[in-house]
C-alpha positions as CSV (number, residue, x, y, z in Angstrom):
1,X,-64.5,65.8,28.5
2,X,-62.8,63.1,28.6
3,X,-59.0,62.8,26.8
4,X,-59.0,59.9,24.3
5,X,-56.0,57.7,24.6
6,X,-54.4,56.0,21.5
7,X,-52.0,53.4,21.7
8,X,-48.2,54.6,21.1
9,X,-47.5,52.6,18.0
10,X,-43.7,53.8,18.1
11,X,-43.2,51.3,21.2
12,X,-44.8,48.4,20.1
13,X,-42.5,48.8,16.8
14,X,-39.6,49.6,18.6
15,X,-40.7,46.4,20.6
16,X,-41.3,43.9,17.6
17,X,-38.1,44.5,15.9
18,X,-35.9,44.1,19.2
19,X,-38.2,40.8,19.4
20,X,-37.2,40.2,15.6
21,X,-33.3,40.7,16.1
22,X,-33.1,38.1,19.2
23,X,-34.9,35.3,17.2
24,X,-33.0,35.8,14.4
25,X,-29.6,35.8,16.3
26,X,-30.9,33.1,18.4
27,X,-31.6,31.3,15.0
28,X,-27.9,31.8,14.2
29,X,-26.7,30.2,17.4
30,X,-28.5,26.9,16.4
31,X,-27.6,26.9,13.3
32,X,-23.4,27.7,13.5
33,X,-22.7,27.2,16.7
34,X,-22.9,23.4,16.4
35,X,-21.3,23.5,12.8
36,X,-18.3,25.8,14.4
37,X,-17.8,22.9,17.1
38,X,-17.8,20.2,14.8
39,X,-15.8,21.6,12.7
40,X,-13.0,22.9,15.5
41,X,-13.2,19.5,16.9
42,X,-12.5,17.8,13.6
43,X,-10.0,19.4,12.8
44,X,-8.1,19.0,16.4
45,X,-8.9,15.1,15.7
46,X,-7.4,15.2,12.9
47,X,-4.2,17.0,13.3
48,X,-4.2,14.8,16.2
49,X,-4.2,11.9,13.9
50,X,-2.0,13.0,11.6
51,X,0.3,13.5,14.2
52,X,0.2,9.6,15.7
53,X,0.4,8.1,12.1
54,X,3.6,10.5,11.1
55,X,5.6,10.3,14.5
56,X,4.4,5.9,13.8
57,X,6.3,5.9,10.0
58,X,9.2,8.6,11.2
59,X,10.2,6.2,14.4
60,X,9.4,2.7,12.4
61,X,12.8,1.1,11.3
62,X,12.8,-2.2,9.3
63,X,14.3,-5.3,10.5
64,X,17.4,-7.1,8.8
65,X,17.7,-8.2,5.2
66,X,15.7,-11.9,6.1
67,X,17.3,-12.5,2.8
68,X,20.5,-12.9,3.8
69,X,19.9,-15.0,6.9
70,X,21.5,-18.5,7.0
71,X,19.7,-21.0,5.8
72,X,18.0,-18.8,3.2
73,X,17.4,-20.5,-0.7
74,X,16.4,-19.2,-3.8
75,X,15.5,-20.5,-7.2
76,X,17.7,-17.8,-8.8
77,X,21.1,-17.6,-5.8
78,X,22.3,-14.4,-7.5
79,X,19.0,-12.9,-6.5
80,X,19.6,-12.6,-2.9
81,X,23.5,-13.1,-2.5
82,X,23.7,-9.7,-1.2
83,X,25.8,-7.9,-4.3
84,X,24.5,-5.7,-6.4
85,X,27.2,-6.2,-8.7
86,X,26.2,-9.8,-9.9
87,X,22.7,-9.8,-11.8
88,X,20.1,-13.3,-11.6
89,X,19.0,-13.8,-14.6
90,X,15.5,-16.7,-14.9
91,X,14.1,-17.8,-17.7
92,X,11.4,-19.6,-16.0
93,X,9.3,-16.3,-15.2
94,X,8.5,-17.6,-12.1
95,X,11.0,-17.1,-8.6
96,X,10.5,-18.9,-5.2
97,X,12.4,-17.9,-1.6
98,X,12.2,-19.8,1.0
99,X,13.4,-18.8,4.3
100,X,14.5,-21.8,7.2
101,X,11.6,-20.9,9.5
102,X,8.5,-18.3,9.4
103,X,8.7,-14.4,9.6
104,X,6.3,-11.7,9.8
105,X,7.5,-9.6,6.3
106,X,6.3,-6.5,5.8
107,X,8.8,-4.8,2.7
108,X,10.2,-6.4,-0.2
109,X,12.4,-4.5,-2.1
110,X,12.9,-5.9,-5.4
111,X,16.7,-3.5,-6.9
112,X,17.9,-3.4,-10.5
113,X,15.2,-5.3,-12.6
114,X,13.0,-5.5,-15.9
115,X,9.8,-6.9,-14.2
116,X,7.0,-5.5,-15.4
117,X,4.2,-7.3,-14.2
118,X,3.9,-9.7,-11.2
119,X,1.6,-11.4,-8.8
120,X,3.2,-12.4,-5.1
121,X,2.2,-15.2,-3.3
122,X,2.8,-16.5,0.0
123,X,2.9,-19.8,1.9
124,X,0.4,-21.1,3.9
125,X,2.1,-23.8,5.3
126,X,1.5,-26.7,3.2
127,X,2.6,-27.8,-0.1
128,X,1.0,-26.0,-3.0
129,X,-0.9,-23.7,-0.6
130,X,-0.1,-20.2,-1.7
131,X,-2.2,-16.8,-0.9
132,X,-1.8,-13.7,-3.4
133,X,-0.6,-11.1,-1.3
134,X,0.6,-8.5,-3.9
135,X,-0.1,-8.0,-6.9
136,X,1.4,-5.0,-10.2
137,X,0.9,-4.0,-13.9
138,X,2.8,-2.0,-16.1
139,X,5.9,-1.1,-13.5
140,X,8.1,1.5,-14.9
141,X,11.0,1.5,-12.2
142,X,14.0,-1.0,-12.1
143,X,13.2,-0.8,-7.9
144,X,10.3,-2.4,-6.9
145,X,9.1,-1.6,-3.4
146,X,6.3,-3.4,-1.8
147,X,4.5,-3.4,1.1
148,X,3.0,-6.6,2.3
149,X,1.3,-8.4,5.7
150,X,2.4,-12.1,5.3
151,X,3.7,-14.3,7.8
152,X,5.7,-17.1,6.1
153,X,8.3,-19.3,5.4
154,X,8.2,-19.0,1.2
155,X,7.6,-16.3,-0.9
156,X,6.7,-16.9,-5.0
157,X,7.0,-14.5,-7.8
158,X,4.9,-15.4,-10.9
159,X,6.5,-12.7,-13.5
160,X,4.1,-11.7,-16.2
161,X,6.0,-9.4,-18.1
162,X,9.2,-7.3,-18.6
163,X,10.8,-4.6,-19.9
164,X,12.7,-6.3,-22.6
165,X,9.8,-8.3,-23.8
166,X,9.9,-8.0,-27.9
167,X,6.5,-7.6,-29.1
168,X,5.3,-7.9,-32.5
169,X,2.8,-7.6,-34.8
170,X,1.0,-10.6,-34.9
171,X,1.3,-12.5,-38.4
172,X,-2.2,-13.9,-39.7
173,X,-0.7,-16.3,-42.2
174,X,2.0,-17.5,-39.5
175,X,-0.2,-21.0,-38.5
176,X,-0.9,-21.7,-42.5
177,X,2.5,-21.9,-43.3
178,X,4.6,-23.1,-40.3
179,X,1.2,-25.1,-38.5
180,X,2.5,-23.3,-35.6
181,X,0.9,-20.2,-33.6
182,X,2.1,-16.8,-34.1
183,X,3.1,-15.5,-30.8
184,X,3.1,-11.4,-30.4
185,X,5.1,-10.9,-27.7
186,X,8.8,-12.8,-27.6
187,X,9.4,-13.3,-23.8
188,X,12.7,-12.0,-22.3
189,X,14.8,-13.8,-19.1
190,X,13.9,-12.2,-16.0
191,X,16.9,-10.3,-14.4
192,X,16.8,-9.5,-11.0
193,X,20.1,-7.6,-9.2
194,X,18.9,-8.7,-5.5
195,X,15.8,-9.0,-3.4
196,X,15.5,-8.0,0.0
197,X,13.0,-9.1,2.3
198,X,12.1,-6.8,6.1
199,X,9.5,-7.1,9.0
200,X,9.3,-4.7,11.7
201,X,11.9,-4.1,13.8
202,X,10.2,-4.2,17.2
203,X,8.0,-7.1,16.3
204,X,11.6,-9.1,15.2
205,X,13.0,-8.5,18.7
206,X,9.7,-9.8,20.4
207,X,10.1,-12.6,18.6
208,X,13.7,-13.1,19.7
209,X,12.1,-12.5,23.3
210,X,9.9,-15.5,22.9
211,X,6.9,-13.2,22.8
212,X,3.7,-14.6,20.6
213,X,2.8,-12.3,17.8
214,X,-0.2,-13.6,16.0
């Protein structure tokens, strides 16, 4: 007689679930592998980056004060005379500088003042040729520091607003019995203790050197 043979079911289990275990670590593989790389890689990149761009704003220094060159004019003189001691005061809201030939500025700081609200413009070359290059609201600090791209020879300040401004409510019957408008806010001189103007140190000596810049 012969011996029937059945089929040894323990094997082919043992056999699917090793077969089961490889595809699903294989599965892992695709799945993190690529997301551990990218990620690593990202993250070197960006420390990388980080890196450049602080060792860049630790080692930049600022030129001279351009305000204080020779040459060097302002609406307001107390504005940019170089002593903090002595205070500009405007009442024309508005303050120009102009500077005896072109520079690359990149900082104006703006020390001991009520401005509020402002809107910079720069030279373009010509006569009444002005680009807004800056631009604040509601400034809470009597130090102003901004950071600009301009190259030119006159800078212009067009104050909105300051801190000693007197406001009001505004009177409905005013215009029936003056025949003038009611006017909310009372506008206050604009005082300024001094305004300094930078570029970049390194770009300032290449242009010393002669060497083109834009």
């Amino acid at each position: 007689m012969k011996r029937l043979l059945l089929p040894n079911f323990s094997l082919r289990k043992k056999s699917l679930i090793k077969r089961n275990n490889w595809n699903r670590n294989n599965w892992n593989r695709k799945v993190w592998l690529p997301f551990i790389i990218t990620t690593i890689t990202w993250l070197y990149l960006s420390g990388c980056q980080a890196g450049i761009l602080s060792k860049f704003f630790e080692e930049q220094q600022w030129s001279e004060n351009y305000a204080l060159l020779e040459g060097v004019t302002c609406t307001t003189p107390e504005m940019i005379d170089g002593d903090m001691n002595t205070v500009g005061i405007s009442g024309r809201h508005e303050v120009i500088i102009t500077l005896p030939e072109r520079k690359s500025i990149h900082r104006i700081l703006i020390r001991g003042t009520n401005i509020e609200d402002y809107i910079l413009y720069a030279s373009k070359g010509s006569e009444d040729n002005w680009k807004q290059v800056g631009k604040k609201k509601n400034n809470k600090s009597d130090t102003i520091d901004i950071r600009v791209s301009a190259v030119t020879d006159k800078l212009r300040f067009r104050i909105g607003g300051t801190f000693d401004d007197v406001r009001r409510a505004k009177d409905p019957y005013a215009y029936q019995l003056t025949g003038q408008r009611d006017i909310p806010i009372k506008r206050a001189a604009v005082s300024v203790r001094e305004i300094e103007l930078y570029g970049f140190a390194e770009k300032e000596k290449k242009q010393k050197e002669g060497e083109y810049l834009f």
